[in-house]
C-alpha positions as CSV (number, residue, x, y, z in Angstrom):
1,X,24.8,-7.3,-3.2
2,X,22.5,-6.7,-0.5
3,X,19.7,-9.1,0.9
4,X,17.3,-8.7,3.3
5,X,15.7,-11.5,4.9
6,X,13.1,-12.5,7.7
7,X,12.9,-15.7,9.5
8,X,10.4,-18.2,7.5
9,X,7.9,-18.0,10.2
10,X,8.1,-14.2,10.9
11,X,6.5,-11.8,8.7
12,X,7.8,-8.1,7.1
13,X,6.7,-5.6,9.4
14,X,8.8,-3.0,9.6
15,X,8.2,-1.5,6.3
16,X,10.7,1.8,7.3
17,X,13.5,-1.0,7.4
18,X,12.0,-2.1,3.9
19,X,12.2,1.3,2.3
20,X,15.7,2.5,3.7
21,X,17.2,-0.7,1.9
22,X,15.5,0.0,-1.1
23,X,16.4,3.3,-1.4
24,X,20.5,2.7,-0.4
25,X,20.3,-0.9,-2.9
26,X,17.9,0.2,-5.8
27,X,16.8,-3.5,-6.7
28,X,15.3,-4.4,-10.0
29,X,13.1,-6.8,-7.9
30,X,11.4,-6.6,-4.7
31,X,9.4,-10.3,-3.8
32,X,7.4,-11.0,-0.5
33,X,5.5,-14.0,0.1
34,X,1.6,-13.6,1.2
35,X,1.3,-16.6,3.1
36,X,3.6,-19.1,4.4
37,X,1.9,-22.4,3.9
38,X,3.9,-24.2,6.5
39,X,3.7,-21.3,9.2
40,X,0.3,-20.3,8.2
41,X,1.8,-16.4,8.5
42,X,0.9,-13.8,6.4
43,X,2.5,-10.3,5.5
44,X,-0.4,-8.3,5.5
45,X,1.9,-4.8,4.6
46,X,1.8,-5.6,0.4
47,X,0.5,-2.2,-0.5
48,X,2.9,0.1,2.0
49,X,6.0,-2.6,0.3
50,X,4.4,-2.1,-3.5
51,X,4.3,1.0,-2.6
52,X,8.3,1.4,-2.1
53,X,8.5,-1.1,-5.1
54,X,7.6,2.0,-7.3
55,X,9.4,4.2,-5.6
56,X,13.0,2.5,-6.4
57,X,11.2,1.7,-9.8
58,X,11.7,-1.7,-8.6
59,X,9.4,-5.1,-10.1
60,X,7.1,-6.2,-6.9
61,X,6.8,-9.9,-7.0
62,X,4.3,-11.6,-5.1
63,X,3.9,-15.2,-4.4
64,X,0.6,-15.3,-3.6
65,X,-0.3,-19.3,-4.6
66,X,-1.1,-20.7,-1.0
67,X,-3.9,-17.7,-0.1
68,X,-4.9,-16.7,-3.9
69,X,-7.7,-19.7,-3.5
């Protein structure tokens, strides 16, 4: 099993890095966070990673809890 992780205050920018996982892994879920209460960061690439989500035919789970207010 395969996991890709960023640092809790750094955000998923490099989408390319993203998709060649997904493709070699084929995950049933993909997750991102939207914003990092503690950090105050924010991934601002959810469409280009939902977008890779279909691709694999993967679920895209966002927490999105902190920023959806």
């Amino acid at each position: 099993m395969r996991i890709e992780k960023w640092p809790w205050n750094q955000v998923a920018l490099d989408v390319e890095r993203i998709r060649k996982v997904a493709h070699e892994f084929k995950p049933k879920l993909i997750t991102l966070v939207h914003c990092e209460t503690p950090s105050g960061t924010l991934n601002i690439k959810i469409k280009e990673i939902g977008a890779i989500a279909r691709e694999v035919d993967a679920l895209f789970y966002v927490d999105f809890v902190s920023s959806g207010g």
